[in-house]
C-alpha positions, 0 to 999 in steps of 0.5 A: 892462385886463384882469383882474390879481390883486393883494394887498391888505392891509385890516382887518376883526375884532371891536372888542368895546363895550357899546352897542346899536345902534338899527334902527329910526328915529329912528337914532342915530349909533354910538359904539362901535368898529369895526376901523379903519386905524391907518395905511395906504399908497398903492399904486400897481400898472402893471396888464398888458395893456390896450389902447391909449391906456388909462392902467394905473395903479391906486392903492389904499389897502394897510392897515399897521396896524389898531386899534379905534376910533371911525370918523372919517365924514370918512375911513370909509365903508361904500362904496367911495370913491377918493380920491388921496393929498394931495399928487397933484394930478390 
């Protein structure tokens, strides 16, 4: 497809503690928090112009609401991961 601009709502922000991180191994696993979703919401966009037999749809996550708080590793990453709501089964 073809490059399309859309908006995409995400959090970001200063989450204030008092822990001092450690950059030099052995490295400890933070505990302080950082800007998280409180909730968020899959959006799905029809992406324009592409070619043909090329499926346009786009899922996103579109954040509702932020807040500080410890990152779960289970669903926080600092890359980006594409993952599908629960109850898609592609």
């Amino acid at each position: 497809c073809r490059p399309h601009a859309m908006h995409v709502s995400g959090c970001y922000g200063m989450c204030e503690t008092m822990e001092v991180p450690t950059l030099s191994p052995p490295y400890k696993e933070p505990l302080h928090s950082t800007c998280n979703y409180d909730e968020f919401e899959f959006q799905t966009e029809q992406l324009p112009d592409c070619d043909p037999g090329v499926d346009p749809t786009y899922i996103y996550i579109n954040a509702v609401s932020c807040v500080c708080s410890v990152p779960s590793y289970d669903t926080t990453s600092y890359y980006f991961r594409y993952f599908l709501p629960h109850n898609d089964k592609r």
